[in-house]
N, C-alpha and C positions, 0 to 999 in steps of 0.2 A: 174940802171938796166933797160933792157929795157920789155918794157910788147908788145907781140906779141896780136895780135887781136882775131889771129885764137886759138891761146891755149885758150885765156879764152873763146871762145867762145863752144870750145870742151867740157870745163870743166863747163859750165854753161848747157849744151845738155846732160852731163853724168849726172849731177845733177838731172835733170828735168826727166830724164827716170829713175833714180833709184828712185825718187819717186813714179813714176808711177807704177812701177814694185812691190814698197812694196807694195802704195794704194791696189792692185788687192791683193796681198797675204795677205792683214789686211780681203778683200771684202771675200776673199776665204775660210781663216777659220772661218771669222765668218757666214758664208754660209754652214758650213760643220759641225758648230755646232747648228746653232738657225735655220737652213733652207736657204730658198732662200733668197737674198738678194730684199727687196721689198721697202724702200726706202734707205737715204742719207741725210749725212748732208751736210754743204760744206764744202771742203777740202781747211786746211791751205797749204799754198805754201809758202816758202821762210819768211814764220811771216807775211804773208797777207792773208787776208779772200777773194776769189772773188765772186763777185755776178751774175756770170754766172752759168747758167745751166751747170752739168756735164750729157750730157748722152753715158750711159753706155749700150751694145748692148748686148742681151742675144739671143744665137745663137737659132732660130725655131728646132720642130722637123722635116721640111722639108727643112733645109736649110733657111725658111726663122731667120725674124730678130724681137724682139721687143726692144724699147727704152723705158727708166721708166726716168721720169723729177722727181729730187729729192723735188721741189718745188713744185709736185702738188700728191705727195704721202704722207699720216698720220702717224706717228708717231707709232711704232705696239706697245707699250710700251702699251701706252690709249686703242687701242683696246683688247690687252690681258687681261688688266685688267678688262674691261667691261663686257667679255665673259665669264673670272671667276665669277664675281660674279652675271651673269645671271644664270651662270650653278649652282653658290651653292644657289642662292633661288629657283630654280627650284627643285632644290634636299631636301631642307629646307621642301617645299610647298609639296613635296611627299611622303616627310617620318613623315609631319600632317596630309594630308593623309591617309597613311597609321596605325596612332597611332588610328586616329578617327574610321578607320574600325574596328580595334583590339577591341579598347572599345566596339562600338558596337555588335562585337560579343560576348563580354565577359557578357555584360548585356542581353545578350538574351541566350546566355546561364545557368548565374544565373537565370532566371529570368526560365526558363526550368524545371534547377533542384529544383526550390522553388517549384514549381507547382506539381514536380513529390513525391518530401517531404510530400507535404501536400494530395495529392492521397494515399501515403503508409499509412500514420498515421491513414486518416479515416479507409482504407481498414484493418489495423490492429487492430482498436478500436470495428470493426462492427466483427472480425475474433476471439478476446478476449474473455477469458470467466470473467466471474464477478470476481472471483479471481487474475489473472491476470491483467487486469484492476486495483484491488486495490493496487498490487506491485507495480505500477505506482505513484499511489497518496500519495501525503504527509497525511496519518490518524495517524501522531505520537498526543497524548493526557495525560493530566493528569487528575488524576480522584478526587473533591475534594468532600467530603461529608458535605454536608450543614446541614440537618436533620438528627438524633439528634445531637444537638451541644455537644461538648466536656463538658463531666464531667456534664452533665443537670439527672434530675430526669424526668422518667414519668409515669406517673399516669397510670395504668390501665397495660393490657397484651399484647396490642395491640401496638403497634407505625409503623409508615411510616418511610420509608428512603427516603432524597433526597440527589441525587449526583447531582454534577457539569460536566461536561466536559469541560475541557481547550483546546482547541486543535488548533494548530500550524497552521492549512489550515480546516478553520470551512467549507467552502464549499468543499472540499476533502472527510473532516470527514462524513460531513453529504450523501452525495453523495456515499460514502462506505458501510457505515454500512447500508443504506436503502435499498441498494441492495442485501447486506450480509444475509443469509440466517440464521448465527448462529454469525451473530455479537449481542452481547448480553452483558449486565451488569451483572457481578458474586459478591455475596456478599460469606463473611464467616462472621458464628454470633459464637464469641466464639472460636476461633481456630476449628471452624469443617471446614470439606471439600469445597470448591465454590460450591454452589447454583447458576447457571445460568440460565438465562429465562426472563429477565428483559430489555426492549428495548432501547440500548443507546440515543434514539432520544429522545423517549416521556416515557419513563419506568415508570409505577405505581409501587413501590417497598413497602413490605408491610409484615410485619410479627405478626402471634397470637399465642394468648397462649402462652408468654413469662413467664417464674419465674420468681419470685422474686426476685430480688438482682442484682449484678454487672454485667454489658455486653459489652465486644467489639467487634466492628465491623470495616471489612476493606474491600474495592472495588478495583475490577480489570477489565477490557476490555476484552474480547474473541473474536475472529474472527477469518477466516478461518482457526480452528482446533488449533490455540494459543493461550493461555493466558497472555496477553503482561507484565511482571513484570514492565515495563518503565511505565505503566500507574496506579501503586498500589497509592492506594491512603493512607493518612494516618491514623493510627489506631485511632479510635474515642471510644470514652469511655464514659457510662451513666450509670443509675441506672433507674429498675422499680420499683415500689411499687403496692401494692394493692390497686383501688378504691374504699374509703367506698361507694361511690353512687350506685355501681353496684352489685349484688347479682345476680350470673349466676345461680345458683340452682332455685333460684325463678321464674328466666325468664325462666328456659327450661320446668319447669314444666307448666308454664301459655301459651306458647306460642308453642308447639308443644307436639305430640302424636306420638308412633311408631309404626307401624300395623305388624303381623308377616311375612309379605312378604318384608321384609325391606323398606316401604312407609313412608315416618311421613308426619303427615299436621303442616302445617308448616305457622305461624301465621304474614303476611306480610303488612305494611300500603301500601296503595293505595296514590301513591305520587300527584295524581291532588286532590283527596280528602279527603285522610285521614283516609278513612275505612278501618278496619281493612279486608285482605282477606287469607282464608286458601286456601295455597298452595302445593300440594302434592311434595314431595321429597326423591330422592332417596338416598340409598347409594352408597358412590363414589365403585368404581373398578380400583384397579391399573393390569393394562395390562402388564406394562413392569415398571420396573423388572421382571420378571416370578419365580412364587416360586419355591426356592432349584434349582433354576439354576447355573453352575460360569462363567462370565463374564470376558474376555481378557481383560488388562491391567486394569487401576485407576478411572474411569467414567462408567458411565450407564447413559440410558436414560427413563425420566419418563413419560410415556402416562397415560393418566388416563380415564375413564368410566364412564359420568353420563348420565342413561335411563331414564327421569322424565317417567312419565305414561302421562302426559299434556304436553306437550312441549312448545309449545305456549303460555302457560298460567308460566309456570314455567322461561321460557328466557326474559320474560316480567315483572318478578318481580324478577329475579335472575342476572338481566343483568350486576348489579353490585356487584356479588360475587366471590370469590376467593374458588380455589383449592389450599386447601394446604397440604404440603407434611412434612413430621419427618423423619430422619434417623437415626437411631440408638439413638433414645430417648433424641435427641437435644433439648435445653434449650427453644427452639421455632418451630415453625411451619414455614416453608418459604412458600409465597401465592404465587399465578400466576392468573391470567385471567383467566374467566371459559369461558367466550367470545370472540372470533376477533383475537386471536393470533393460528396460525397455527401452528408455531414453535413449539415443546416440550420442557419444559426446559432439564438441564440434568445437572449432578454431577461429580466435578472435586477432585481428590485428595482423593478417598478411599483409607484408608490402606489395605493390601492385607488381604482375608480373610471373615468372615461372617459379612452380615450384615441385619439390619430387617426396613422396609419402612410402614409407614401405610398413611391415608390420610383423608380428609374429608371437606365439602364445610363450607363456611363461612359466618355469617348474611349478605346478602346485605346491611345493615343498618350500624347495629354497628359492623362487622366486627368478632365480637367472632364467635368459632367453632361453629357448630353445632353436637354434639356431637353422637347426633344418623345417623347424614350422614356417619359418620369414618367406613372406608374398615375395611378388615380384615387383622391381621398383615403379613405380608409376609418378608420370607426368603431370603436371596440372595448372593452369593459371587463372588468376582472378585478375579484375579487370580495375580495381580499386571504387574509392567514391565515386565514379563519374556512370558506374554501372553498364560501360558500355561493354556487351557480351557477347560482340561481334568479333571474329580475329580472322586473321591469313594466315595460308597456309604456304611456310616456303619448300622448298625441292631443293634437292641436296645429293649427291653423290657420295656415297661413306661405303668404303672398306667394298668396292667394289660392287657398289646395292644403289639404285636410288631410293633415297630418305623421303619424307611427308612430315614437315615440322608444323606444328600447330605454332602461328607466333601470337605470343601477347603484348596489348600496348602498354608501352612502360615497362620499368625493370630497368635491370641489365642483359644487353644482349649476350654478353659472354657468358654470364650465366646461366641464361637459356643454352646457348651451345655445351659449354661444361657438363650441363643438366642431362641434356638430351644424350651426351655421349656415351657417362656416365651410368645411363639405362640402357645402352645395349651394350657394356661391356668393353670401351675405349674409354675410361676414365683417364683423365692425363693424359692423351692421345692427341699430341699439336695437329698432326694430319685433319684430323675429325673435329676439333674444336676448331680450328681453322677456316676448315673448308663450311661448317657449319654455320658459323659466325660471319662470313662473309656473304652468305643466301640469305641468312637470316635479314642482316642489315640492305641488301639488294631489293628483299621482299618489300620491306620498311618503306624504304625511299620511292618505291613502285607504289606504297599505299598511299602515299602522302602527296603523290605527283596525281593520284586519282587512275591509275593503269591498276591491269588486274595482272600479278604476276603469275608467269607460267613456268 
C-alpha cells in the first residue's frame, strides 16, 4: 500500500485544527459560565504536554488586542478561596459587632428600667398610707401565751398575762404594728367578748378583781379593723384563790377616805423614800359608751375620765396605775394604762342587745381596785350585724318614778330589765324587773305592729 505524503499531511493539519477549534469551544464555555477566561493550563496535544507559552488574543474594546501568558497568570481556584474567607470573617467580625452592641444596649436598658423600678417603689411607699403599706408586709404571727401557764394556781385577784408573738418577718411585724394605729392584743377572760387595748410590741396586760375559781384565757392580733383568727392563740387554763395575806377591807379603810364631791385621799408610798403621802383622787368617768345609747354592729369603744383636782401630784404617784373597765359583770376587770397610750382600747364580739360597763382606777402598788374611784354603772346597747342604730324608747313606772328605757332589737329582754334595774339600784328587785320587763316587751310588740309607743 502506498502512503502518499500529502494525505497524511492533510490529515495530520485537520487533526491539529479540530483541536484547536474544541480547545476554544472547552475556553468558551467555560467563559460563559465561570467568566472570562483569565489564566490556563498547558494543553496536551497528540499525548504530549508542551512547554511553550500559548497566548491567546482577547479582542480590545477599540479593536485593540491583549495577550494573557498562561505561566505568569494565578490559579483563581486560591484566589476565590482567599476572598471567601476574607469576606466570611469580615462578616464573622460584624455580626460580633454587631451582638456586642445589642448587649450593650440591652444592659443599659436594664439597667434604665432597674432605676425606674426603684424611683416607683420609693414614690409609692412615700404615696402609701400606713394600712396599705402593711398589705405589703409579711405581719403573719402566732400568739402564744407564756403567763399564766397551763393548769397553774394563783394566789390573789390580780394576775398579769404574758403573750409571745411568733412572727414569720419579726422586722415586718414589728414595723406594722408600730405604726398601726389599732394594732393591738385582744384577750377574752372566760368566753367573754375581746378586750382589746394591749400593745403587740411591749403590752403590759393585766387584769383585777378576778373570782375565785377556774378561768380561761385566749389571745388574738387586731389590726386594721381585723381580728386575725390565724394568730389565736391557745386556750390557757388556771385557777385563783384567795390570798390569806391580803385583807382588802382593812386596807381600804386604812388607806383612803371618800369626801362627798367624789375626791378620796388616797394613801400612796413615796418610792425614793418610803413616806407614806395622801393623794387626792377622783372617780373614773366613762365618756363612751354613752348611757341608753345603741350602737351599730358588735364593738364599742371605751374612753374614760379622770379629773384629779392635783394633777401633777396625782400622775407622779399614779403613773403606774390602771384603768380598768367590767362588762356586763365579768369574772374580772380588764386594765389599760392610765398613762402614755393614746389609743382607746375597745370591744369586740358583743352579743346584740343591752349591756352595762362601769370602771375604776387601780393601786399603783399592788394593783387591787380602788373601790371608791368606780364610775357609775352605765347602760348601753348595740344593734349587732344588721347595723341598725335605731331603738325605742319604753316608759315604765319603778319605785314610785316614771322610767325612760332605751330598748334594743335583740337580746334578752329580762336582761335588759335586770340591767336597767340593776343601775339604779333594784338589783334582784321582782317588782322593777317585772314591771320593766313587761314595758319593755309592750314597747316591742308596739314596734313590730308599726305603732309608736307612748
Amino acid at each position: 500500500m502506498k502512503f502518499h505524503p500529502c494525505s497524511s499531511l492533510s490529515s495530520n493539519k485537520i487533526t491539529l485544527s479540530l483541536s484547536i477549534v474544541l480547545l476554544f469551544l472547552d475556553s468558551f464555555c467555560k467563559s460563559a459560565i465561570t467568566g472570562p477566561i483569565d489564566s490556563l493550563d498547558t494543553i496536551r496535544l497528540s499525548g504530549e504536554k508542551s512547554d511553550a507559552p500559548i497566548r491567546l488574543v482577547e479582542k480590545g474594546g477599540r479593536g485593540g488586542s491583549r495577550a494573557y501568558n498562561h505561566n505568569s497568570i494565578q490559579p483563581p481556584v486560591k484566589n476565590r478561596s482567599t476572598q471567601q474567607k476574607q469576606r466570611q470573617n469580615t462578616y464573622i467580625q460584624e455580626m460580633e459587632q454587631e451582638e456586642q452592641s445589642q448587649q450593650q444596649q440591652r444592659r443599659h436598658q436594664q439597667q434604665q428600667q432597674h432605676h425606674h423600678q426603684q424611683q416607683q417603689r420609693v414614690l409609692q411607699q412615700e404615696t402609701q398610707t400606713p394600712t396599705e403599706q402593711n398589705e405589703t408586709k409579711n405581719t403573719n404571727a402566732k400568739l402564744n401565751i407564756l403567763e399564766p401557764p397551763m393548769d397553774s394556781i394563783l394566789a390573789g385577784s390580780n394576775f398579769k398575762v404574758s403573750v409571745q408573738v411568733l412572727a414569720e418577718n419579726q422586722d415586718d411585724f414589728t414595723d406594722a404594728y408600730e405604726k398601726s394605729s389599732d394594732g393591738k392584743i385582744c384577750i377574752s377572760l372566760d368566753d367573754s367578748p375581746f378586750h382589746c387595748g394591749w400593745s403587740a410590741i411591749d403590752g403590759n396586760i393585766f387584769f383585777s378583781n378576778a373570782i375565785e375559781g377556774s378561768h380561761t384565757i385566749v389571745a388574738m392580733l387586731y389590726n386594721n379593723g381585723t381580728l386575725h383568727n390565724e394568730s389565736r392563740s391557745e386556750t390557757i387554763s388556771f385557777t385563783t384563790v384567795q390570798n390569806p395575806d391580803i385583807d382588802s377591807d382593812d386596807d381600804d379603810d386604812d388607806d383612803s377616805s371618800l369626801s362627798l364631791d367624789g375626791i378620796s385621799n388616797q394613801k400612796v408610798k413615796n418610792s425614793s423614800n418610803g413616806e407614806v403621802v395622801n393623794v387626792k383622787v377622783p372617780t373614773v368617768q366613762i365618756d363612751s359608751p354613752a348611757d341608753k345609747v345603741t350602737y351599730p354592729g358588735t364593738s364599742v369603744t371605751i374612753r374614760n375620765i379622770v379629773d384629779p383636782p392635783e394633777p401633777e401630784l396625782f400622775e407622779r404617784y399614779f403613773k403606774h396605775s390602771f384603768i380598768c373597765i367590767n362588762i356586763d359583770a365579768a369574772t374580772a376587770h380588764s386594765c389599760f394604762a392610765a398613762f402614755g397610750d393614746t389609743n382607746p382600747p375597745f370591744v369586740i364580739g358583743l352579743d346584740p342587745g343591752l349591756h352595762s360597763i362601769e370602771a375604776a382606777l387601780s393601786h399603783p402598788e399592788s394593783g387591787d381596785l380602788l373601790f371608791q374611784t368606780s364610775s357609775s354603772t352605765k347602760i348601753f346597747y348595740v344593734a349587732g350585724e344588721l347595723n341598725e342604730a335605731a331603738y325605742i324608747v319604753g316608759e315604765a313606772a319603778v319605785d314610785g318614778a316614771t322610767r325612760f328605757i332605751p330598748v334594743a332589737k335583740g337580746g334578752s329582754l329580762s336582761a335588759q330589765a335586770d340591767g336597767f334595774c340593776s343601775s339604779i339600784g333594784l338589783k334582784e328587785d321582782i317588782s322593777c324587773t317585772g314591771s320593766v320587763f313587761h314595758h319593755l316587751s309592750k314597747a316591742w310588740r308596739a314596734k313590730e305592729l308599726g305603732f309608736v309607743s307612748s
